[in-house]
C-alpha positions as CSV (number, residue, x, y, z in Angstrom):
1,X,53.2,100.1,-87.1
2,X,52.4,104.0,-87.8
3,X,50.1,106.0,-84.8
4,X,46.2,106.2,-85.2
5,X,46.6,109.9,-86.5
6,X,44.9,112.7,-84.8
7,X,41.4,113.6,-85.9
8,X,40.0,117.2,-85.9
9,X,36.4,118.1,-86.7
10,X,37.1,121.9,-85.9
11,X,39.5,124.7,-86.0
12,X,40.3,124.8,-82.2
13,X,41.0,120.7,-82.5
14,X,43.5,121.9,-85.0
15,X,44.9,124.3,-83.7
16,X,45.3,122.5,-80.5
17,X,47.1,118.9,-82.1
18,X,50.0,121.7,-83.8
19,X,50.5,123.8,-81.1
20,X,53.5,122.0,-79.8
21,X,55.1,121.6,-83.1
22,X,54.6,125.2,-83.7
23,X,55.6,126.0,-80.6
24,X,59.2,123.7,-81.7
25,X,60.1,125.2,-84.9
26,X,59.0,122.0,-86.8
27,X,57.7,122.4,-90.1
28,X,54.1,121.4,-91.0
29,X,53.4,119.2,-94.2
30,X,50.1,119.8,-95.5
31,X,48.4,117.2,-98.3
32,X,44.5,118.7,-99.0
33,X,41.7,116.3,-100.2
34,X,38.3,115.4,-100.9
35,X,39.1,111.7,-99.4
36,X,38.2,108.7,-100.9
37,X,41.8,107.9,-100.6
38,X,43.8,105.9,-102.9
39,X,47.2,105.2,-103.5
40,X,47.7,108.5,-105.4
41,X,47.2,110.5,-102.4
42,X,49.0,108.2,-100.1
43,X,51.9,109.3,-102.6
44,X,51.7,112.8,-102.1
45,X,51.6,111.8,-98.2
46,X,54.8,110.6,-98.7
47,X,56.1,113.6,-100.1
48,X,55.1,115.5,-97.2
49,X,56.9,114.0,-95.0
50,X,60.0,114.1,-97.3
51,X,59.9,117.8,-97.1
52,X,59.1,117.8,-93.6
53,X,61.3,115.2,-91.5
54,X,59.6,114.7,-88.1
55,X,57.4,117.4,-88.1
56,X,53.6,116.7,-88.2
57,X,52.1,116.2,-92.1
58,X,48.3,117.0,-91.9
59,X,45.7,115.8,-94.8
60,X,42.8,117.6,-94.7
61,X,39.5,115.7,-95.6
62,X,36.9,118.2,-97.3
63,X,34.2,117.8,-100.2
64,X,33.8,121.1,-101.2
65,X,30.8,122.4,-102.4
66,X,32.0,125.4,-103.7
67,X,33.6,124.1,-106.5
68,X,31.2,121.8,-108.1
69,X,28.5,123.3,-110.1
70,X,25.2,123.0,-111.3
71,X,25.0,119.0,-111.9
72,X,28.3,117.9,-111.2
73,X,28.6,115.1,-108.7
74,X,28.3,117.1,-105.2
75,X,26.0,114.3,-104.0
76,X,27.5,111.0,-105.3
77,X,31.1,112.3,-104.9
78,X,32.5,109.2,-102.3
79,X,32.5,109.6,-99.1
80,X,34.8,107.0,-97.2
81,X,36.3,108.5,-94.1
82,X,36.7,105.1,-92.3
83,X,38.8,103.8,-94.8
84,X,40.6,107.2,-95.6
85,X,41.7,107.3,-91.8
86,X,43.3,103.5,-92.0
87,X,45.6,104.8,-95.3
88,X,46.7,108.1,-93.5
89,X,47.4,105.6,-90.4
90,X,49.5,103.3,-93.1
91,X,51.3,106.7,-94.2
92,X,52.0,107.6,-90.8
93,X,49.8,110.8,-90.9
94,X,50.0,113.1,-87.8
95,X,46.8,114.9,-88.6
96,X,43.7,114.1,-90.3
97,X,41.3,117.6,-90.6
98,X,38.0,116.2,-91.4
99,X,35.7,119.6,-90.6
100,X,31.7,119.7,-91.6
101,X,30.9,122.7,-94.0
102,X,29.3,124.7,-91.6
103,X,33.1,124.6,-89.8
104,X,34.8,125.6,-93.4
105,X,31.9,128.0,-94.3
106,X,30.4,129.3,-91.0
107,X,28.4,132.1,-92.5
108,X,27.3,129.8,-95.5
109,X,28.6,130.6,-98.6
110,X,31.6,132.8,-98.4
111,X,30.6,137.0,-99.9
112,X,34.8,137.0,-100.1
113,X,36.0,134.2,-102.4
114,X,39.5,134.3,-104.0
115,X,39.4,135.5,-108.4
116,X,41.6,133.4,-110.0
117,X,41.8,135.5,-113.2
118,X,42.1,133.9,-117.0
119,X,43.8,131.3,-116.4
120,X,40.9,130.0,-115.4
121,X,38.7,130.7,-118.2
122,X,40.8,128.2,-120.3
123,X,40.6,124.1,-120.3
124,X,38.7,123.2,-117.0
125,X,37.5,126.5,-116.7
126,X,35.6,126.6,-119.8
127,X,33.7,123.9,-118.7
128,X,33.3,124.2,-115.3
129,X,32.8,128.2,-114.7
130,X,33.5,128.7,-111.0
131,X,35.1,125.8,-110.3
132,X,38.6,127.4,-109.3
133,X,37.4,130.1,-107.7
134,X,35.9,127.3,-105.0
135,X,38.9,125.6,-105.7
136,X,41.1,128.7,-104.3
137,X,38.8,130.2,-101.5
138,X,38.9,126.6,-99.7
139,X,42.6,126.0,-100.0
140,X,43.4,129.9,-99.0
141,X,40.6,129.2,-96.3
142,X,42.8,125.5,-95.0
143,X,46.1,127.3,-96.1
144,X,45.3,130.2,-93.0
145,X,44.1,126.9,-90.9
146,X,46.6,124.5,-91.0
147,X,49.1,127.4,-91.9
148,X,51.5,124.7,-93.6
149,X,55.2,125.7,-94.6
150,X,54.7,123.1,-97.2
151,X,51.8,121.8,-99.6
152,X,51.8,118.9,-102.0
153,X,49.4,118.5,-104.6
154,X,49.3,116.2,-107.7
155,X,49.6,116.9,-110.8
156,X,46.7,114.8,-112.6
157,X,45.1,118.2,-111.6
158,X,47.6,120.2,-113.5
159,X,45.6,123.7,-113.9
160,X,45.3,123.7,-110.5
161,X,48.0,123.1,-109.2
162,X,49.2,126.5,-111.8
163,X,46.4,128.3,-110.4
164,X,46.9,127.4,-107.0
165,X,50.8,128.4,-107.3
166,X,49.4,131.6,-109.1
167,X,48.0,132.5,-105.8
168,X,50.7,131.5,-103.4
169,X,53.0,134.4,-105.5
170,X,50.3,136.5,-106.2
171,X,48.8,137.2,-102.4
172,X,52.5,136.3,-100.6
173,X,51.5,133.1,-99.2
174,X,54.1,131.5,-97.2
175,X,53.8,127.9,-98.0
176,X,55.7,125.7,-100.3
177,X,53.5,124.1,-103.1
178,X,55.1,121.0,-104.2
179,X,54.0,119.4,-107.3
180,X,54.3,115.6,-107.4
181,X,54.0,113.3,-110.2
182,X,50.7,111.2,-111.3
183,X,50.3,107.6,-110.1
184,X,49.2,105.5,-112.6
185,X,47.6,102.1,-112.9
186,X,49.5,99.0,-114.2
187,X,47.9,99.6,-117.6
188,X,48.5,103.6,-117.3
189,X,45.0,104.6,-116.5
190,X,46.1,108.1,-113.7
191,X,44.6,107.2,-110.7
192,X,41.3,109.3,-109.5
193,X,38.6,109.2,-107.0
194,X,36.1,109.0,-109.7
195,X,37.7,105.8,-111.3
196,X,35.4,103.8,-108.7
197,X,32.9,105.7,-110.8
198,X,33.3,103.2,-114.2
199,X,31.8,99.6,-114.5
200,X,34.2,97.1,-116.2
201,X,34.0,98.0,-119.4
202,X,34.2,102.0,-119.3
203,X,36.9,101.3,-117.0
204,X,38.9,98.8,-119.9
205,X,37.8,102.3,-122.1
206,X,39.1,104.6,-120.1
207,X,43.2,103.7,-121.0
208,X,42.7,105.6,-124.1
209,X,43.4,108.6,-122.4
210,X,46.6,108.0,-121.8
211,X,47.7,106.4,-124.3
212,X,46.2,109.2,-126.3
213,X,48.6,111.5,-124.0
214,X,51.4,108.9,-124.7
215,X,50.3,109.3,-128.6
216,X,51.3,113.2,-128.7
217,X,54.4,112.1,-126.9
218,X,55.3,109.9,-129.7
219,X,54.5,112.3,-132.4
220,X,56.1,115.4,-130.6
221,X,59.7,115.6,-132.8
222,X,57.5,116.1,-135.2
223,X,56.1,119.8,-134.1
224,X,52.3,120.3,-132.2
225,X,50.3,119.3,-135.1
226,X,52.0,116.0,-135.5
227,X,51.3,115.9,-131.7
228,X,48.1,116.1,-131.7
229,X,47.4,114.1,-135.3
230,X,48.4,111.5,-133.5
231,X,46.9,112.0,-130.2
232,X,43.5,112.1,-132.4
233,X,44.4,109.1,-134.3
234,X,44.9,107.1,-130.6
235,X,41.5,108.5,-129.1
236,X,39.2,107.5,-132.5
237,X,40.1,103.8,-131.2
238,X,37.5,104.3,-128.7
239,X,34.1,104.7,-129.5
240,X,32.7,105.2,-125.7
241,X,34.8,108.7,-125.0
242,X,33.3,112.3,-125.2
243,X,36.1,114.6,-125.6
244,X,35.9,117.7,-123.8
245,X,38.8,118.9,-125.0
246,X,42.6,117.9,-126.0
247,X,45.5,120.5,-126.0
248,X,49.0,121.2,-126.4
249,X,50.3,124.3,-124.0
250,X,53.3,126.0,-122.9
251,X,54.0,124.3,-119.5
252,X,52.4,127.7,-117.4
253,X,49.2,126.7,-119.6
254,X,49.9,130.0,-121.7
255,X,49.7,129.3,-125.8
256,X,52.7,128.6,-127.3
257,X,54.3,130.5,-130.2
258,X,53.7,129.9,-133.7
259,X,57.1,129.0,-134.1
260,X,58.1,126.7,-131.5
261,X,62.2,126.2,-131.5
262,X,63.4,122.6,-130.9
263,X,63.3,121.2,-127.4
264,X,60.7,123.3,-126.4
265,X,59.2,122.1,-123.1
266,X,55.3,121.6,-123.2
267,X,52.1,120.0,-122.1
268,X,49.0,117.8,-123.1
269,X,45.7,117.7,-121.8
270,X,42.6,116.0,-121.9
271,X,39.5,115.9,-120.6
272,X,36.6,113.8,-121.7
273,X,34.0,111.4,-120.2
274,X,33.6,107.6,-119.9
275,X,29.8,107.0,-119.8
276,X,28.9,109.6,-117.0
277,X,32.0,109.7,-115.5
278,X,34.6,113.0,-116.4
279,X,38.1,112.2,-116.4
280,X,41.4,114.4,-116.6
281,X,44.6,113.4,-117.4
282,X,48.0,115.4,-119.2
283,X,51.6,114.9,-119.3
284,X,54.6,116.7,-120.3
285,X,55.9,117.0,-123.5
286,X,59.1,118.0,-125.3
287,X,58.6,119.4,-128.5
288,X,61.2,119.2,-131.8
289,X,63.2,116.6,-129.7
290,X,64.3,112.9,-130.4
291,X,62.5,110.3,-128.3
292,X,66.2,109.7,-126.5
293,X,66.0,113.7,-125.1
294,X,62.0,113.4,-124.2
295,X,60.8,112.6,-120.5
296,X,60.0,109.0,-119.3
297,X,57.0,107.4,-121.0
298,X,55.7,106.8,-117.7
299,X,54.7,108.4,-114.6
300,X,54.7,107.8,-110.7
301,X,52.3,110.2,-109.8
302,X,49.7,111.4,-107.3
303,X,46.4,113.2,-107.5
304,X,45.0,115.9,-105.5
């Protein structure tokens, strides 16, 4: 049976727990969260120690209020730290970094934050203006805590993780961001925190967004308008989902050319609610390719 991990409220508690392995040459594996654990997370916990052996892997445990805005779900957003500490114990976690905001944010809200530039005007960013730059101040803030030689993050959240490798190269970071694949439900559904969210019937709703994603995947040999035909074809089956927004990009989220050659990797995305709830979801996509040359139908994911 894994170790009670290590908890730390504070930055000297961290620093503290890794001072040996610092002090060893072992390398840190870092997996940053807003808890409300679930098995997607415990995925990319596995990751982490993949890429890190025996050296400690630390999950930090942070609802940030920098990146929700005006009405989002700041409030309601779950809160489960008893529970999240018994997975990171299943996982074999090292280090759980559970700080308060004042800790994070000492002077209250930060007058340096980090500009993630346009590529965070697009998808989630039209929506949610501000949302990555809270998104990138807090992991730049944990990245200079924990100062991991590795971070895994999911790929449900697939403009983040971009943006957040956008700023690794861009301010010469040090860390290793690893992307890992989306966990899905039985019936496909990726998992989230704000699944818990949907009552029984939003939740038997909520499949169409992957099978819309599963849709485009279908209709991709075809070129992106096929793609997406059919996408839209899949999500009218619903009645019950708001579509924020549906989109075929180049895989660094850039448009793609008018003429896209055969084989041409891409992505979809999607973003629309269930009742009140606002759910994300994408996959990759090969475009002008037979369905023996496209990727796997299906994922094994985790989300950040």
């Amino acid at each position: 049976m894994s170790a009670t991990p290590a908890l730390a409220g504070t930055r000297a508690e961290l620093a503290a727990l890794l001072s040996a392995a610092r002090a060893s040459g072992r390398r840190v594996g870092f997996v940053p969260t807003m808890g409300a654990l679930h098995e997607g997370h415990a995925s990319l916990m596995r990751v982490a120690r993949d890429e890190v052996g025996d050296g400690p892997v630390v999950v930090s445990i942070f609802v940030n209020p920098l990146q929700f805005g005006e009405g989002e779900d700041l409030d309601r957003y779950p809160r489960t730290l008893e529970t999240d500490l018994k997975l990171c114990e299943r996982e074999g976690v090292d280090i759980v970094f559970a700080p308060s905001v004042e800790e994070v944010y000492p002077g209250g809200e930060p007058e340096v934050t980090i500009e993630p530039g346009p590529l965070a005007t697009v998808l989630e960013g039209r929506t949610r203006p501000g949302h990555f730059r809270g998104v990138l101040t807090v992991v730049a803030k944990l990245f200079g805590l924990v100062r991991p030689d590795v971070a895994v993050f999911g790929q449900k959240d697939y403009q983040q993780l971009a943006l957040i490798r956008r700023m690794v190269l861009d301010l010469n970071l040090a860390v290793d961001v690893v992307g890992a694949e989306t966990e899905r439900e039985p019936d496909g559904l990726a998992l989230s925190s704000r699944n818990r969210y949907l009552d029984e019937e939003q939740r038997r709703e909520a499949v169409v967004l992957s099978r819309t994603l599963l849709a485009a995947r279908e209709g991709a040999e075809y070129g992106v308008d096929v793609a997406l035909d059919a996408a839209r074809a899949e999500l009218r089956t619903s009645t019950v989902v708001d579509l924020d927004y549906l989109e075929i990009t180049a895989p660094d989220l850039s448009e793609l050319p008018t003429d896209v050659p055969a084989g041409t990797e891409a992505r979809v995305l999607i973003a629309a609610r269930v009742g009140s709830t606002r759910l994300i979801d994408n996959m990759p996509l090969i475009l002008g390719a037979p369905p023996a040359a496209r990727p796997a139908a299906t994922e094994t994911q985790g989300d950040a």
